[in-house]
LOGUSE-628196 format. One record per atom (N, C-alpha, C, O, CB): residue number from 1; residue in three letters; x, y, z. Coordinates in Angstrom, 2 decimals. Atoms other than C-alpha are relative to their C-alpha. Last residue first. Glycine has a CB too. Example, Ala and Ser with C-alpha at 12.3 -4.5 7.8 and 13.67 -1.06 7.14 Angstrom:
! residues 2
kolpa->2; keba->Ser; x->-0.82; y->-1.19; z->-0.06
kolpa->2; keba->Ser; x->13.67; y->-1.06; z->7.14
kolpa->2; keba->Ser; x->-0.77; y->1.09; z->0.73
kolpa->2; keba->Ser; x->-0.26; y->2.20; z->0.90
kolpa->2; keba->Ser; x->0.41; y->0.46; z->-1.42
kolpa->1; keba->Ala; x->0.89; y->-1.19; z->0.00
kolpa->1; keba->Ala; x->12.30; y->-4.50; z->7.80
kolpa->1; keba->Ala; x->0.90; y->1.20; z->0.00
kolpa->1; keba->Ala; x->1.94; y->1.18; z->0.66
kolpa->1; keba->Ala; x->-0.99; y->0.03; z->1.25
//
This chain:
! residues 73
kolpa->73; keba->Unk; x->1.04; y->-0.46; z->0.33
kolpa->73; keba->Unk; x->-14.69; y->14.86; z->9.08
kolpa->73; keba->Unk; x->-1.21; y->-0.29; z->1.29
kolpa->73; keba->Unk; x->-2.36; y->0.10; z->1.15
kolpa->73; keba->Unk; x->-0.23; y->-0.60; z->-1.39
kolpa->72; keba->Unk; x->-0.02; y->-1.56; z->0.01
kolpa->72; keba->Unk; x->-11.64; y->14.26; z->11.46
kolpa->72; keba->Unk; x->-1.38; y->0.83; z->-0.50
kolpa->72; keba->Unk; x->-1.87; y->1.76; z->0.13
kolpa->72; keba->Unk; x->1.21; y->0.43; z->-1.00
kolpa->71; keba->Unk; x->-0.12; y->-1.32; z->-1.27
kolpa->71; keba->Unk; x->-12.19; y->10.94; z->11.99
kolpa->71; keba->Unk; x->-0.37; y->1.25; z->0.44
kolpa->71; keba->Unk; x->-1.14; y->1.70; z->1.29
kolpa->71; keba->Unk; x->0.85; y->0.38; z->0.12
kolpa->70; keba->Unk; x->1.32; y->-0.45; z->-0.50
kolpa->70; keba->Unk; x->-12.95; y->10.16; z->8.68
kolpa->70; keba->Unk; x->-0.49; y->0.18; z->1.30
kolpa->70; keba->Unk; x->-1.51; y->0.75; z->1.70
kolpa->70; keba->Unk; x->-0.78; y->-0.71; z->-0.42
kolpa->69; keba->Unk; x->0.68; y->-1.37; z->0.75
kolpa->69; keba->Unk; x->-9.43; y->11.72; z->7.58
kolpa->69; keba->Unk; x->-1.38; y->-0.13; z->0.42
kolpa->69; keba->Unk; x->-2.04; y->0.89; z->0.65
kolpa->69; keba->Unk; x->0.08; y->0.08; z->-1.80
kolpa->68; keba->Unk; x->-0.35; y->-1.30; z->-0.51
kolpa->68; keba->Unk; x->-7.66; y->9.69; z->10.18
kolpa->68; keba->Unk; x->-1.27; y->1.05; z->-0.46
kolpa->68; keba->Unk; x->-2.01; y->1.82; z->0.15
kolpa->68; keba->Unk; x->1.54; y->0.44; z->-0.65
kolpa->67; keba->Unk; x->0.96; y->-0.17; z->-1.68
kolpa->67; keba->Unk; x->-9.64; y->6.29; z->9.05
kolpa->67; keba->Unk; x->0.47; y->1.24; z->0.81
kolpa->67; keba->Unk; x->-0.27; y->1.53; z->1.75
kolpa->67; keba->Unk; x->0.36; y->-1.50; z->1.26
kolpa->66; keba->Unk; x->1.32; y->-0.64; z->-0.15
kolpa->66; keba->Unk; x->-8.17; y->7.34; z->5.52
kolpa->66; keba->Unk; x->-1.30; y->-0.27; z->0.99
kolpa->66; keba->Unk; x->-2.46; y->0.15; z->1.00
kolpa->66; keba->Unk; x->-0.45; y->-0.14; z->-1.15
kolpa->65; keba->Unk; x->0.61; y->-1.55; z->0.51
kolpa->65; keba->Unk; x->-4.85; y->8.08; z->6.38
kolpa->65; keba->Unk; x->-1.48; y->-0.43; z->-0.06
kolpa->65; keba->Unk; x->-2.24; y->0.08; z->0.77
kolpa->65; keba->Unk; x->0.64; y->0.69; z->-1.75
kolpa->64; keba->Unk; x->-0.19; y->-1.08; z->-1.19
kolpa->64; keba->Unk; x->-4.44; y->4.82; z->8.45
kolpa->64; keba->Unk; x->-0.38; y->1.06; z->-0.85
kolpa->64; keba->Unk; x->-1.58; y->1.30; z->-0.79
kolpa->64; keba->Unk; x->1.57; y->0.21; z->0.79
kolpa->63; keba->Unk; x->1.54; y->0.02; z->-0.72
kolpa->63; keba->Unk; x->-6.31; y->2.72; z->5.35
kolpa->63; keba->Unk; x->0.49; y->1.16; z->1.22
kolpa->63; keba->Unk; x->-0.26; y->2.11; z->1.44
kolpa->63; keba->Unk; x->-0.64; y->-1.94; z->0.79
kolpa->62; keba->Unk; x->1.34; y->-0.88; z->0.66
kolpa->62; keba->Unk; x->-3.16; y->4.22; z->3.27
kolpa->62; keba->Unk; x->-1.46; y->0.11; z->0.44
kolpa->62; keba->Unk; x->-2.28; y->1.00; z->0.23
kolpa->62; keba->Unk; x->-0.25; y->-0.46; z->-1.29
kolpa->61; keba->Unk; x->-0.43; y->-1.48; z->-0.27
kolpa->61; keba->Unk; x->-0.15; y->3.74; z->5.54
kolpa->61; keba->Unk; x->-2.01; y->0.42; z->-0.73
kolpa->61; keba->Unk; x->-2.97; y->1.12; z->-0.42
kolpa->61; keba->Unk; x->2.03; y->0.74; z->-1.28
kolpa->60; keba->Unk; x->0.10; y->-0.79; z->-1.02
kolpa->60; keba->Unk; x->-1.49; y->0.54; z->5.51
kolpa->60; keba->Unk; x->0.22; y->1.29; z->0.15
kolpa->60; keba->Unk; x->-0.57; y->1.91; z->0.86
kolpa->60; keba->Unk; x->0.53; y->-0.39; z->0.67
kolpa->59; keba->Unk; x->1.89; y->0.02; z->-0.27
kolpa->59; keba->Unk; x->-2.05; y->-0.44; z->2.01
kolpa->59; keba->Unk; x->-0.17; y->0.96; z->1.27
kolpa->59; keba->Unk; x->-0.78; y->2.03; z->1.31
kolpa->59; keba->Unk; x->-0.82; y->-1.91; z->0.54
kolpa->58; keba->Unk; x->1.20; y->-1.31; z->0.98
kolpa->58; keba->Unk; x->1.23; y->1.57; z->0.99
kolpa->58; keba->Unk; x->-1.08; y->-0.76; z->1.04
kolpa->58; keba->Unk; x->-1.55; y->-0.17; z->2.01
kolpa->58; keba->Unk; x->-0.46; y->-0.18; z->-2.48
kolpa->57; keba->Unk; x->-0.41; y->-1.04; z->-0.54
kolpa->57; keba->Unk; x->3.38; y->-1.12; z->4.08
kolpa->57; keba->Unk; x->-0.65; y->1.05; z->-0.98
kolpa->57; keba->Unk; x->-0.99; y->1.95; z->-0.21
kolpa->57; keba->Unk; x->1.49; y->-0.01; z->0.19
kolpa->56; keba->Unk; x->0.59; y->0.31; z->-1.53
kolpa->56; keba->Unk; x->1.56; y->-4.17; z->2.69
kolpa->56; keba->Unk; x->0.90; y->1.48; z->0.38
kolpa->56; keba->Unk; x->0.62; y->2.13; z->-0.63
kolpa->56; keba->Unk; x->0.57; y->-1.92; z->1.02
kolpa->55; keba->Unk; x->1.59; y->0.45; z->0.24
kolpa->55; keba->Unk; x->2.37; y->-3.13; z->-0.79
kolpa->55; keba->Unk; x->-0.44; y->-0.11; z->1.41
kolpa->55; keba->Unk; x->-1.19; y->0.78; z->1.82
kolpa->55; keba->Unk; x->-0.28; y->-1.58; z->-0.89
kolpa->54; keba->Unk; x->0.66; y->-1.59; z->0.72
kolpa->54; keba->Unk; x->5.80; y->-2.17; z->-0.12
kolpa->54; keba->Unk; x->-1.32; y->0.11; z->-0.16
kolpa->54; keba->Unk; x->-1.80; y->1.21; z->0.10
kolpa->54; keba->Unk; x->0.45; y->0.35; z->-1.50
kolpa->53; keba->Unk; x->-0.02; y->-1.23; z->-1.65
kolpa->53; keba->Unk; x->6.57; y->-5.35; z->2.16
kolpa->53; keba->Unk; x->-0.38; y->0.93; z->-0.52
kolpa->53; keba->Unk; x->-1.31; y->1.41; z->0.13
kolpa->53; keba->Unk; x->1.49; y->0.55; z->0.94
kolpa->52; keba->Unk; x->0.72; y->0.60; z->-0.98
kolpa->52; keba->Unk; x->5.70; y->-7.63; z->-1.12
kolpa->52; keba->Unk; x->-0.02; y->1.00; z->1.57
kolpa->52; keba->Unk; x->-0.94; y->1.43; z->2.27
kolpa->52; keba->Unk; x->0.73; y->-1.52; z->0.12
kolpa->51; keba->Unk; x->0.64; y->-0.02; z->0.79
kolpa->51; keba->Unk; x->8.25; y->-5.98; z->-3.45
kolpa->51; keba->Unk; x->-1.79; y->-0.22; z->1.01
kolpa->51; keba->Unk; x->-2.65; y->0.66; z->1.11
kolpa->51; keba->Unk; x->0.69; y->-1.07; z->-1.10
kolpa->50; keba->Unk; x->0.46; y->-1.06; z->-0.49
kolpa->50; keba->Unk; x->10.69; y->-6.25; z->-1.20
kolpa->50; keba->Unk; x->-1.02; y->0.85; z->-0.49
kolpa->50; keba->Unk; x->-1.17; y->1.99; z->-0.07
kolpa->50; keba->Unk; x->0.83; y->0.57; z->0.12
kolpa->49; keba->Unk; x->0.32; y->0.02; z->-2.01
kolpa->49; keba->Unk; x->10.53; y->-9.65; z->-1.15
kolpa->49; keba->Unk; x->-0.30; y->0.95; z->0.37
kolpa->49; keba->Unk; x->-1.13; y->1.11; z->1.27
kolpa->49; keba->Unk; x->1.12; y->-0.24; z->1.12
kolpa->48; keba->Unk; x->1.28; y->0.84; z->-0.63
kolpa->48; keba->Unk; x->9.76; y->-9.88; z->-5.23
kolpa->48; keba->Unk; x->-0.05; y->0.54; z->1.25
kolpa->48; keba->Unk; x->-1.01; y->1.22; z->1.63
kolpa->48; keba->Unk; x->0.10; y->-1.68; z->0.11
kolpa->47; keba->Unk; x->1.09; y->-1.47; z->0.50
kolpa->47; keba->Unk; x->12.99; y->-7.23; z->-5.73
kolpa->47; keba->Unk; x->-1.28; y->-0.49; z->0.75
kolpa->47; keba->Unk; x->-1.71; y->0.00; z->1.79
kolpa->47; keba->Unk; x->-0.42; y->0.24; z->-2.10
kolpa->46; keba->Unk; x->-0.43; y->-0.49; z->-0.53
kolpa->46; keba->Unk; x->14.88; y->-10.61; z->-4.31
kolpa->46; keba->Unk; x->-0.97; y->1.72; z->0.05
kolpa->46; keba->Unk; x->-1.57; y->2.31; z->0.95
kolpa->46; keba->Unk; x->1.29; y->-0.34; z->-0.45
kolpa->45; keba->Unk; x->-0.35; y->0.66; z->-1.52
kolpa->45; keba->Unk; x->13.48; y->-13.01; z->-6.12
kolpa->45; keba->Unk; x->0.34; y->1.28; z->1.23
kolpa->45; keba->Unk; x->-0.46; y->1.25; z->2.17
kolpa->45; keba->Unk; x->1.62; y->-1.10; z->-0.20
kolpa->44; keba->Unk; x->1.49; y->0.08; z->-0.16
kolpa->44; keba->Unk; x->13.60; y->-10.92; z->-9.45
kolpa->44; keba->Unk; x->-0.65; y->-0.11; z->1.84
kolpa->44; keba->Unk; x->-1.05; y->0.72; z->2.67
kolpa->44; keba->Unk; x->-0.41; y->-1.51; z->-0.96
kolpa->43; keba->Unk; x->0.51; y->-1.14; z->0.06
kolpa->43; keba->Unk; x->17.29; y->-10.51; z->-8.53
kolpa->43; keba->Unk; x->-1.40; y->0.22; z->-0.06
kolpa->43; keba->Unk; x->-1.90; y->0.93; z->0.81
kolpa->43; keba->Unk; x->0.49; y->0.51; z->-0.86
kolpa->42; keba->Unk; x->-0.39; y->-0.15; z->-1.33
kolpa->42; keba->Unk; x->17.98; y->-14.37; z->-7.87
kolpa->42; keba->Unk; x->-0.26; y->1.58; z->0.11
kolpa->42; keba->Unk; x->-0.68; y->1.79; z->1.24
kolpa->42; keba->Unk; x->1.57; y->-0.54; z->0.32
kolpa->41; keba->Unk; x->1.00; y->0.92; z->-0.07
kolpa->41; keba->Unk; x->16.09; y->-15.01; z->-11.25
kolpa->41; keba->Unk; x->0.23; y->0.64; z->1.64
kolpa->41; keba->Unk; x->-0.67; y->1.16; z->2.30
kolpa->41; keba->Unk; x->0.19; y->-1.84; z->-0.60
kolpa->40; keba->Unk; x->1.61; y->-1.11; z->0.78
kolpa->40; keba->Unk; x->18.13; y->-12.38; z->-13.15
kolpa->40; keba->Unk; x->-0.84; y->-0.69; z->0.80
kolpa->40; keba->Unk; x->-1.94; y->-0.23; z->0.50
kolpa->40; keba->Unk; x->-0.67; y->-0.12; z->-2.06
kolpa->39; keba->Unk; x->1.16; y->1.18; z->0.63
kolpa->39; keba->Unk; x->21.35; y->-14.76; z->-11.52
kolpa->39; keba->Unk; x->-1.11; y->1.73; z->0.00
kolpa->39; keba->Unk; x->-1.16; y->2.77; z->0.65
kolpa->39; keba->Unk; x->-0.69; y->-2.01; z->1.56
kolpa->38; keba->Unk; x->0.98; y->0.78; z->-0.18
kolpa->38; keba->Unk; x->23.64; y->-12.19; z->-8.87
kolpa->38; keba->Unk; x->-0.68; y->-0.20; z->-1.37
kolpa->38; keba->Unk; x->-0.85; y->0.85; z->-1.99
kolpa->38; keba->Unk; x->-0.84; y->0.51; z->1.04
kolpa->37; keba->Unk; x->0.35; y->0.56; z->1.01
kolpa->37; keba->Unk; x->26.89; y->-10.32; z->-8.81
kolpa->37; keba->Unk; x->-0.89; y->-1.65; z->0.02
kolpa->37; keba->Unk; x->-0.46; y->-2.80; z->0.18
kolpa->37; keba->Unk; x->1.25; y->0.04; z->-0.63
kolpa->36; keba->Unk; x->0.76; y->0.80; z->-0.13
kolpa->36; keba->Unk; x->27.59; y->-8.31; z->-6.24
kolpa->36; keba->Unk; x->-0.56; y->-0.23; z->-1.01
kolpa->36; keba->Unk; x->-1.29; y->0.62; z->-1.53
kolpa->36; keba->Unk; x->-0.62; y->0.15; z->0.78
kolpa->35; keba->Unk; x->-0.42; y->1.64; z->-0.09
kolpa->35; keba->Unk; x->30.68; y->-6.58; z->-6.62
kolpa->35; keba->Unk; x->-0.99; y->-0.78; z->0.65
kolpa->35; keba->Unk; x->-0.62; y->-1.37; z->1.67
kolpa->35; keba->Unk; x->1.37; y->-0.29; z->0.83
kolpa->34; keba->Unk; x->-0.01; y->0.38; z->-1.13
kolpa->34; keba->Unk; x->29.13; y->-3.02; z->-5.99
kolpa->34; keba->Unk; x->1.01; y->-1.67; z->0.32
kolpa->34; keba->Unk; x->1.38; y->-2.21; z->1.36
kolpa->34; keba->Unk; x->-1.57; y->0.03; z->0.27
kolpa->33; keba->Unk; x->-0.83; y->-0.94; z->-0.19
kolpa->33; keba->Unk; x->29.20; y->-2.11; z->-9.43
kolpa->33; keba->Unk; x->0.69; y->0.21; z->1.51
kolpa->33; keba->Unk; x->1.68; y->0.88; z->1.79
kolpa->33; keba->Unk; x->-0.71; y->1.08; z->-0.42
kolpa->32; keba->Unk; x->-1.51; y->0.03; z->0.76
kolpa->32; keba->Unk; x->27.77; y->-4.91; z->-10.43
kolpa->32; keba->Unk; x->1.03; y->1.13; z->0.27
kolpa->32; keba->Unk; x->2.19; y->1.12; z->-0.13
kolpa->32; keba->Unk; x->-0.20; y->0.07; z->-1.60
kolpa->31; keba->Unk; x->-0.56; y->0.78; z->-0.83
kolpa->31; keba->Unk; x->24.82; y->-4.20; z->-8.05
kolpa->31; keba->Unk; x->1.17; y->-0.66; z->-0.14
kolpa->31; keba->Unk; x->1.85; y->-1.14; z->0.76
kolpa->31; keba->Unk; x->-0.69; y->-0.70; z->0.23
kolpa->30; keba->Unk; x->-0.79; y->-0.39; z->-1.38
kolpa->30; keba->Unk; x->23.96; y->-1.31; z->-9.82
kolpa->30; keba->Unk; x->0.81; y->-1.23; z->0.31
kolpa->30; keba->Unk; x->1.97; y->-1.30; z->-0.08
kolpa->30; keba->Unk; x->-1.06; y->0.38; z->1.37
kolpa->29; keba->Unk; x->-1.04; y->-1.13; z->0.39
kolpa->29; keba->Unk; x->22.69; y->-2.02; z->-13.08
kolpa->29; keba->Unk; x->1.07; y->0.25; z->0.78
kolpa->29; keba->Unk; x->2.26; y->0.38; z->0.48
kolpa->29; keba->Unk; x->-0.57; y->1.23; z->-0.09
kolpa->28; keba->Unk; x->-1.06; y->0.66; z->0.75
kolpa->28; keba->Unk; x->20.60; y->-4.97; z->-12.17
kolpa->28; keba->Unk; x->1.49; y->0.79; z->-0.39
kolpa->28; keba->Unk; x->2.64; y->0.36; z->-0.49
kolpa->28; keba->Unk; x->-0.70; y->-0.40; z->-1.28
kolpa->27; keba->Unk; x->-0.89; y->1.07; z->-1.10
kolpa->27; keba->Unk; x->19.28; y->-3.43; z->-8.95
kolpa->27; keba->Unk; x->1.15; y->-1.01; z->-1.16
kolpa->27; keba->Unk; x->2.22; y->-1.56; z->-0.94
kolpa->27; keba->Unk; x->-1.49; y->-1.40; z->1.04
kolpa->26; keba->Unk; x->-1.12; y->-0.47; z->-1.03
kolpa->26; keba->Unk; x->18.33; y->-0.54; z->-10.86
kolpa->26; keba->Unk; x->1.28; y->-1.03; z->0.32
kolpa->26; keba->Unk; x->2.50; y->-1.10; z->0.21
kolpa->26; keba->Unk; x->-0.75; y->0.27; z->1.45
kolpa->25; keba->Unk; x->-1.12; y->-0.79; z->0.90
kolpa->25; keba->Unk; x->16.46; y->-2.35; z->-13.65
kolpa->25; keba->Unk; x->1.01; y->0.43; z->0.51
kolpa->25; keba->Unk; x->2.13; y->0.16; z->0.07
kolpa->25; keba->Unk; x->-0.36; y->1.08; z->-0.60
kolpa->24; keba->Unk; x->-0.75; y->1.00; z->0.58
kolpa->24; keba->Unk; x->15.02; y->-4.60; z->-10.95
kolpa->24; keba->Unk; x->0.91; y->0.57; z->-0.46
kolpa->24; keba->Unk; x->2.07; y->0.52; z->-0.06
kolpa->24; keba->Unk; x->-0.52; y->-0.77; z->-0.85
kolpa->23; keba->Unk; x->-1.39; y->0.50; z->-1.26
kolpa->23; keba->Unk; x->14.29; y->-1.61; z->-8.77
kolpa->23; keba->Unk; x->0.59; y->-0.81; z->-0.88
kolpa->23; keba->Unk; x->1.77; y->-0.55; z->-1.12
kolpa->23; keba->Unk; x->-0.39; y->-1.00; z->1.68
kolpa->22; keba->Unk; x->-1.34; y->-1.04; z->0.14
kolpa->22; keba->Unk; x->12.46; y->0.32; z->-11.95
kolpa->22; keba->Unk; x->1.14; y->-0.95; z->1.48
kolpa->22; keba->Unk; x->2.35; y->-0.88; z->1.70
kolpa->22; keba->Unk; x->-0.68; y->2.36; z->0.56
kolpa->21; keba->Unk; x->-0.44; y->-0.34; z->1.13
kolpa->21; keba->Unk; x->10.05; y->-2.52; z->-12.31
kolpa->21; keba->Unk; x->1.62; y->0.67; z->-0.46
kolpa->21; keba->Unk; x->2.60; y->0.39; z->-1.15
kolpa->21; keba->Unk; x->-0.97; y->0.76; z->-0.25
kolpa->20; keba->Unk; x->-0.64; y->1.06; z->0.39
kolpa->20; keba->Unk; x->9.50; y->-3.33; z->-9.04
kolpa->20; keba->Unk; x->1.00; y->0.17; z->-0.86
kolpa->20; keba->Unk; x->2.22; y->0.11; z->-0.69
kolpa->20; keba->Unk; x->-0.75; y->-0.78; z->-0.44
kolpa->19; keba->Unk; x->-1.70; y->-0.37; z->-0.89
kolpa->19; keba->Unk; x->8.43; y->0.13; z->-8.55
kolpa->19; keba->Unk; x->1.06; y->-0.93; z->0.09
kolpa->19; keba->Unk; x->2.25; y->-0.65; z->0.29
kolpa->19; keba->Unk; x->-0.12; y->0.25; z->1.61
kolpa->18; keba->Unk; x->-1.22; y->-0.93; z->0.40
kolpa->18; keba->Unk; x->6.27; y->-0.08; z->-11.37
kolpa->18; keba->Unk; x->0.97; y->-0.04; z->0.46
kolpa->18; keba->Unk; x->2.10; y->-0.01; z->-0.02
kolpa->18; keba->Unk; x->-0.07; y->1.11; z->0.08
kolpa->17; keba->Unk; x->-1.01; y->1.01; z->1.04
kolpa->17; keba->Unk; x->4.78; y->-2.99; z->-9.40
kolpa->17; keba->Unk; x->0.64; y->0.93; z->-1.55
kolpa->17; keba->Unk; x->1.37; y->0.41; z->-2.40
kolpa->17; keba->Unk; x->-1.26; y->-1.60; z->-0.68
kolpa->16; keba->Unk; x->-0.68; y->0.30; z->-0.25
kolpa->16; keba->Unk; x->4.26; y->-0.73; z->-6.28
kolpa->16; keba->Unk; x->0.64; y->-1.26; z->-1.45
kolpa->16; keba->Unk; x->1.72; y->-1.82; z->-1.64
kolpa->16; keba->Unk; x->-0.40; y->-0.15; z->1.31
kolpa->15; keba->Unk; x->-0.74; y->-0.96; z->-0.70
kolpa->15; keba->Unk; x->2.20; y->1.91; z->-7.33
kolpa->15; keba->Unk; x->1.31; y->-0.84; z->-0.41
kolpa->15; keba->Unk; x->2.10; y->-0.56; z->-1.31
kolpa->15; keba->Unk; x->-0.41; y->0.29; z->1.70
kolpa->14; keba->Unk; x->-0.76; y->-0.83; z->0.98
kolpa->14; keba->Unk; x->-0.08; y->-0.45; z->-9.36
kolpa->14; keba->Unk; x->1.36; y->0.34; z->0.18
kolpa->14; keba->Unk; x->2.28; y->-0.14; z->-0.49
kolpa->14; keba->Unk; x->-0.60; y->1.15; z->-0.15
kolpa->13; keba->Unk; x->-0.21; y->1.11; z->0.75
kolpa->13; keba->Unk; x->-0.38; y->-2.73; z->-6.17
kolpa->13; keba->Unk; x->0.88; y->0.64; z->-1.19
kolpa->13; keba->Unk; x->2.10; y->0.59; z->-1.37
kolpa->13; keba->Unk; x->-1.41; y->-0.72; z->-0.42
kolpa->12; keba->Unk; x->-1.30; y->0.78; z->-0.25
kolpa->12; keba->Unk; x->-0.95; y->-0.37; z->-4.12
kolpa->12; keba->Unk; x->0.72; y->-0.66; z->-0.93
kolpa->12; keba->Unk; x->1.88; y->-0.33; z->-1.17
kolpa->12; keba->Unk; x->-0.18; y->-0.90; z->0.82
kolpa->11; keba->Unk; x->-1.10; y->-1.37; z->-0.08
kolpa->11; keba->Unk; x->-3.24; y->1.76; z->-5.80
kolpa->11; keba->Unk; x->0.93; y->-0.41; z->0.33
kolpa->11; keba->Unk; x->1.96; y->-0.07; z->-0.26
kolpa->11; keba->Unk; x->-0.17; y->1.18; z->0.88
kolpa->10; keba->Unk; x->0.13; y->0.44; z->0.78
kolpa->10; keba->Unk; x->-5.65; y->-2.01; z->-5.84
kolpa->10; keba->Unk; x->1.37; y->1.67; z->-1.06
kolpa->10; keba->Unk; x->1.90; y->1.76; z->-2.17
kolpa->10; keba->Unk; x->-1.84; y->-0.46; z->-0.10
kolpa->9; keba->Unk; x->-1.09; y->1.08; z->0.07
kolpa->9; keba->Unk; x->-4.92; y->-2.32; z->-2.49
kolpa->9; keba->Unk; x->0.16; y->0.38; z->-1.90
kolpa->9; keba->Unk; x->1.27; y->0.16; z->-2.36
kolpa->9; keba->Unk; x->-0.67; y->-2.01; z->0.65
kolpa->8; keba->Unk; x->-1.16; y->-0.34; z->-1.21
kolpa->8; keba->Unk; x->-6.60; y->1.34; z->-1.25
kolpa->8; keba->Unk; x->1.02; y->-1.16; z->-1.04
kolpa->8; keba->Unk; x->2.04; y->-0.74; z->-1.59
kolpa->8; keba->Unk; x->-0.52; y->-0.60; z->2.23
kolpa->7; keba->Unk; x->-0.91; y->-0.58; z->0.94
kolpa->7; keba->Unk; x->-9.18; y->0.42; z->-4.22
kolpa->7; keba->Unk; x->1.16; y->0.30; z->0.50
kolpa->7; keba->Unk; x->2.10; y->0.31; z->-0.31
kolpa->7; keba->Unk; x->-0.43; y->1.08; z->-0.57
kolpa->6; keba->Unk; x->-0.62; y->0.94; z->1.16
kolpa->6; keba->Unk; x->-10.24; y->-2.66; z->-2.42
kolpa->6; keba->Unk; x->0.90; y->0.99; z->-1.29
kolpa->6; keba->Unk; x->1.72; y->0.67; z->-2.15
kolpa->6; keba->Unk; x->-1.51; y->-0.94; z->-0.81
kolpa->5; keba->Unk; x->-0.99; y->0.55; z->-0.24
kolpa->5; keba->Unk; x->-10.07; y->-0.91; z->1.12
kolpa->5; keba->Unk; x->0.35; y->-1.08; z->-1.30
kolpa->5; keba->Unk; x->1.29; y->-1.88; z->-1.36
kolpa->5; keba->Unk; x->-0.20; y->-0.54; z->1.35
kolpa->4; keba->Unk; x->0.33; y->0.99; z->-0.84
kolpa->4; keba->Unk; x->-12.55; y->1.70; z->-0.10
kolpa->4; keba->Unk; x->1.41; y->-0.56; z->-0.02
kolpa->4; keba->Unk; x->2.34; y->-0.05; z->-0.64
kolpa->4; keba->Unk; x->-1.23; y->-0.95; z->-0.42
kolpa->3; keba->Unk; x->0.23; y->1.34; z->0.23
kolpa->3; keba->Unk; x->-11.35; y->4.83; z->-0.30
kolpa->3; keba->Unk; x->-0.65; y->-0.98; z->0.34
kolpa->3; keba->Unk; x->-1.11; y->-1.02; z->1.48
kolpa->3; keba->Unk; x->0.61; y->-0.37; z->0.06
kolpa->2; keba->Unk; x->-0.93; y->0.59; z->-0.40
kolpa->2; keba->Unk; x->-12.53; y->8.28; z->1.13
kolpa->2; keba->Unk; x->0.12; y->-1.58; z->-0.91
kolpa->2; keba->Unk; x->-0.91; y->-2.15; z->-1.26
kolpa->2; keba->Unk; x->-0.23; y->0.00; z->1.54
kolpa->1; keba->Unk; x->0.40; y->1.38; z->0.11
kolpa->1; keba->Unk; x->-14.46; y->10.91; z->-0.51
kolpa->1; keba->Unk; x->1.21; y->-0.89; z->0.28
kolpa->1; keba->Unk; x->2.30; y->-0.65; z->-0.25
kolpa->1; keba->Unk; x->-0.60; y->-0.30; z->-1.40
//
C-alpha cells in the first residue's frame, strides 16, 4: 500500500522537525567551537532554512518512491 501525498508530508514534517530539534542543539554546541558565535534567534533562523529544504526534499524523494513502486506493481 502506497501513500497518499498528505501522509507523504505529514512523515515529513515529523521526520524533519526532530531533526530541527537535534540540529539546533548541535548547531548550538558546535558552532562555538568553530568561532562562530551566533544569537538563539539567528540559529533558530538558520536551522528554520534548512529546515524547510528537508521537508521539500523527504516529500519528494518520497512521492518519487511511491510513483516508482506503482509503476512497478
Amino acid at each position: 500500500m502506497s501513500q497518499t501525498p498528505k501522509q507523504s508530508m505529514l512523515e515529513a514534517v515529523v521526520n524533519t522537525t526532530s531533526g530541527y530539534l537535534i540540529s539546533l542543539v548541535t548547531q548550538v554546541a558546535i558552532f562555538p567551537l568553530f568561532g562562530i558565535h551566533l544569537a538563539l534567534g539567528q540559529n533558530m533562523l538558520l536551522v528554520g532554512v534548512f529546515t524547510v529544504i528537508s521537508i521539500v526534499r523527504s516529500y519528494v524523494w518520497r512521492r518519487i518512491f511511491n510513483h516508482l513502486h506503482r509503476v512497478r506493481t
